[in-house]
C-alpha positions in Angstrom: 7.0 -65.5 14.1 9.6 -64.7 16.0 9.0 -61.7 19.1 11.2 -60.0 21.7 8.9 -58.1 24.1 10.9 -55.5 26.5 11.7 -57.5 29.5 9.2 -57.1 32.4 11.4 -58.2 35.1 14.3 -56.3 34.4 11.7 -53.1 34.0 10.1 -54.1 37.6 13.7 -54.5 39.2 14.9 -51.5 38.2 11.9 -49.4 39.4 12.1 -51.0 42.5 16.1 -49.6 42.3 15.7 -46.6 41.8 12.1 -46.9 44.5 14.7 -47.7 47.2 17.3 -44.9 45.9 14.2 -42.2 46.1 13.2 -43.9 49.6 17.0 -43.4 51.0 17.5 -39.6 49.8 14.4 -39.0 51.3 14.8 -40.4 54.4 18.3 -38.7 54.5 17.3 -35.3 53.4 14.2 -35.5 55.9 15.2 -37.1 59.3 19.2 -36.8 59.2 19.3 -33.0 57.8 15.9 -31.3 58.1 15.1 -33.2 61.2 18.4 -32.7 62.9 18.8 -29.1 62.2 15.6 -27.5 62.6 14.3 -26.6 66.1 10.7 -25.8 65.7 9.9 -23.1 66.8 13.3 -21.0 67.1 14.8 -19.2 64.5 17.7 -18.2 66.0 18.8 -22.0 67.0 17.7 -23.6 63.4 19.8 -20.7 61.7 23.0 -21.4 63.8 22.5 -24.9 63.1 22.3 -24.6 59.5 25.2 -22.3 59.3 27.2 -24.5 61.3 26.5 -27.7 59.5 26.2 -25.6 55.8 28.0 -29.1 53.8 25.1 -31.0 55.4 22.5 -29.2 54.4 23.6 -28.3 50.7 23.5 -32.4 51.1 20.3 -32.6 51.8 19.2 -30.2 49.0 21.3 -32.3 46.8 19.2 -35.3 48.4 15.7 -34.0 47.3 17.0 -33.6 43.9 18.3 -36.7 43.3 15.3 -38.6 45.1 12.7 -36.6 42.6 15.1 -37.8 39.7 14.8 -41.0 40.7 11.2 -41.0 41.4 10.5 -39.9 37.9 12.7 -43.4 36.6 10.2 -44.9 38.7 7.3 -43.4 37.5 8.5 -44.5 34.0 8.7 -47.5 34.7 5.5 -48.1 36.3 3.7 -46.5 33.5 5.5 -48.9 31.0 4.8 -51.8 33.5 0.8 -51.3 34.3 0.4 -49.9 31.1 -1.1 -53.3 30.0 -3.7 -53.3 32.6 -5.2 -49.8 31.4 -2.9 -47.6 29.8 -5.6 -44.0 30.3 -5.3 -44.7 33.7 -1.4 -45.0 33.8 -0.9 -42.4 32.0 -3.5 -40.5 34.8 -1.1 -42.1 37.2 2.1 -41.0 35.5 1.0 -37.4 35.4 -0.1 -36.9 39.0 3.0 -38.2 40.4 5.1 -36.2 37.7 3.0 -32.8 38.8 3.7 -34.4 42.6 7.9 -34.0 41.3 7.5 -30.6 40.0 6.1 -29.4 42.8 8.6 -30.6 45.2 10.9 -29.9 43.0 10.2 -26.1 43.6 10.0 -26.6 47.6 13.7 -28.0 47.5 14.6 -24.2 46.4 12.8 -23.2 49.8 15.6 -25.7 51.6 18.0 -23.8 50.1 16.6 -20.3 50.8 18.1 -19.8 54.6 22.0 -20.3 53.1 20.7 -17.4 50.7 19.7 -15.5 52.9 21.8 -16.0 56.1 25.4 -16.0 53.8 24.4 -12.9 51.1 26.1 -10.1 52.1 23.7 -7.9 50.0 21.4 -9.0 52.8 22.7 -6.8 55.4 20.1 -3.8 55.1 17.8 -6.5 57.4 18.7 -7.7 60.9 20.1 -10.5 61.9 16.7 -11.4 63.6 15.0 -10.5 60.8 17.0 -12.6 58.6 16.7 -15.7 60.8 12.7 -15.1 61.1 13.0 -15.1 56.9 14.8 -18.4 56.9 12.4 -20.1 59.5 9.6 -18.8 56.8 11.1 -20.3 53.9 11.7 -23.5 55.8 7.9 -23.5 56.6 7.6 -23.0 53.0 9.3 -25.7 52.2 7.2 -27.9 54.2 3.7 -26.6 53.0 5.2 -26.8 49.4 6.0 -30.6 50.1 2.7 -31.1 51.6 1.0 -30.0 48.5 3.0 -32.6 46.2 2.4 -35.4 48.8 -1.6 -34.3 47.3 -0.5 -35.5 43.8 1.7 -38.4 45.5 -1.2 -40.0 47.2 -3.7 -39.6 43.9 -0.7 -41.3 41.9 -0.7 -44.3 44.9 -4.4 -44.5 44.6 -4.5 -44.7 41.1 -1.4 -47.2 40.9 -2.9 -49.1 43.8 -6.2 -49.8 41.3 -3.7 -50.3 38.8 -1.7 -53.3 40.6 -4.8 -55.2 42.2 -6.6 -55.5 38.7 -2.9 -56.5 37.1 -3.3 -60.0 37.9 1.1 -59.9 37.7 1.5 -58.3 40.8 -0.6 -59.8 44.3 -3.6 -58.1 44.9 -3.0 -57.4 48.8 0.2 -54.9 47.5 -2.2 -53.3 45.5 -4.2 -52.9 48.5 -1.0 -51.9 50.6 -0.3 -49.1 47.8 -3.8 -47.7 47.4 -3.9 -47.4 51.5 -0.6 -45.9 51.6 -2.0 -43.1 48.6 -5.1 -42.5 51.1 -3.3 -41.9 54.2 -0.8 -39.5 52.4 -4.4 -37.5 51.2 -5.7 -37.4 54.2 -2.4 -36.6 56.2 -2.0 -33.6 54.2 -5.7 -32.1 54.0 -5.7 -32.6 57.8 -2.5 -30.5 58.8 -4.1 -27.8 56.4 -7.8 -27.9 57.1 -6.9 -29.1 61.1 -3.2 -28.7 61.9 -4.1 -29.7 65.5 -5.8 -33.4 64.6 -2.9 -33.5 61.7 -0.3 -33.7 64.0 -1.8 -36.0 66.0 -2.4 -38.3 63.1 0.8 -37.5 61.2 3.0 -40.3 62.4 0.5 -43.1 62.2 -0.7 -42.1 58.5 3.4 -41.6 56.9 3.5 -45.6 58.6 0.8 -47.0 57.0 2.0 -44.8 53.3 5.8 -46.2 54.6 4.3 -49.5 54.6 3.1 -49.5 51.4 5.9 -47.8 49.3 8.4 -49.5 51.2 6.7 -53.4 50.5 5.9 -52.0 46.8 10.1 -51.1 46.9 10.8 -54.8 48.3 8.7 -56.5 46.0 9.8 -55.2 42.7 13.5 -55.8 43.8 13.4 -58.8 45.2 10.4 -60.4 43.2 9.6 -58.5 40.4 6.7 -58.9 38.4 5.2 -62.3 36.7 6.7 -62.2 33.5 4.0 -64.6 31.9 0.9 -63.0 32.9 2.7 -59.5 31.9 3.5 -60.7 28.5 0.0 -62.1 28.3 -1.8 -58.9 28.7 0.7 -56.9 27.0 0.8 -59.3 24.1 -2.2 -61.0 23.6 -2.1 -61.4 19.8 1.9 -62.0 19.8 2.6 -65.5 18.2 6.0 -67.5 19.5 
């Protein structure tokens, strides 16, 4: 008989897509907004900053909702795609990473708290100290808030790490690379809770080795895809041409 399975490769490219899109906003929202404007530290600076650059960082808020948009695609996608490998454990995958976008979904409203309260004029029974002290707060917030969906982020990479070095259509050393990245983001964000001191001294060289991961996971769905044949194999074992 005649049978038209959903196309693996065009599934894999356009996770990788919309991978790179919620790489992008990230990085923008992150390092060109966030890391430009706040001065750690000093209230008083990070509030004059955001008031004087208010388009940019209504950007940036814009930025985290578009990236956890996109990452849901993704996380879509990925389910669909590993789905033949073990479809209890993508579905364990899919709901960590979606509980990972509801979470940071909520600390995006904590970017957006210092406009709210810098700008409301119903604000004005605090001072202007006081205010700036709130914003810094909310920011920090934000931060712990992101921290905690970076938990769910890194079970979702370890889980979809598994996933991809048993698939036998994607190599086994990205799998690897994914499942790495997944652990490093874990660890990265117990330590800056449990031991803020050793976290930040860790920090950069755990977000490289997640970076490398995610961003080679990115590359190779856009540029390689997935094995078609050895997809449709597992995903239709009993399917007759």
């Amino acid at each position: 008989m005649t049978y038209a399975p959903t196309s693996p490769q065009r599934m894999a490219r356009t996770a990788g897509l919309f991978y790179l899109i919620t790489v992008l906003t990230g990085l923008f929202a992150e390092i060109a907004v966030r890391g430009n404007l706040i001065v750690s530290g000093d209230a008083a600076a990070t509030a004059r900053n955001i008031l004087a650059s208010e388009g940019l960082w209504r950007l940036g808020f814009a930025a985290d909702l578009i990236g956890g948009a996109a990452y849901t695609v993704v996380t879509l996608l990925l389910y669909e795609l590993m789905k033949p490998v073990s479809k209890s454990l993508s579905l364990l995958a899919a709901f960590f990473s979606l509980v990972g976008i509801a979470i940071g979904g909520g600390a995006a409203l904590a970017h957006l708290a210092p406009l709210l309260l810098l700008k409301a004029a119903y604000m004005t029974a605090f001072t202007t100290a006081q205010l700036q002290a709130m914003a810094l707060f909310a920011l920090r917030l934000h931060a712990n808030g992101y921290l905690v969906a970076l938990v769910f982020f890194a079970l979702y990479e370890i889980v979809l790490g598994y996933l991809i070095f048993a698939s036998s259509f994607f190599p086994r050393v990205l799998g690897v690379l994914v499942a790495l990245g997944g652990l490093a983001f874990f660890v990265n964000s117990f330590a800056l809770f449990l031991a803020p001191a050793v976290g930040n001294a860790l920090n950069s060289y755990l977000l490289a080795l997640d970076g490398l991961g995610e961003i080679s996971l990115t590359l190779w769905l856009l540029v390689m895809g997935v094995n078609a044949p050895k997809w449709n194999a597992r995903a239709y074992p009993t399917s007759v041409s």
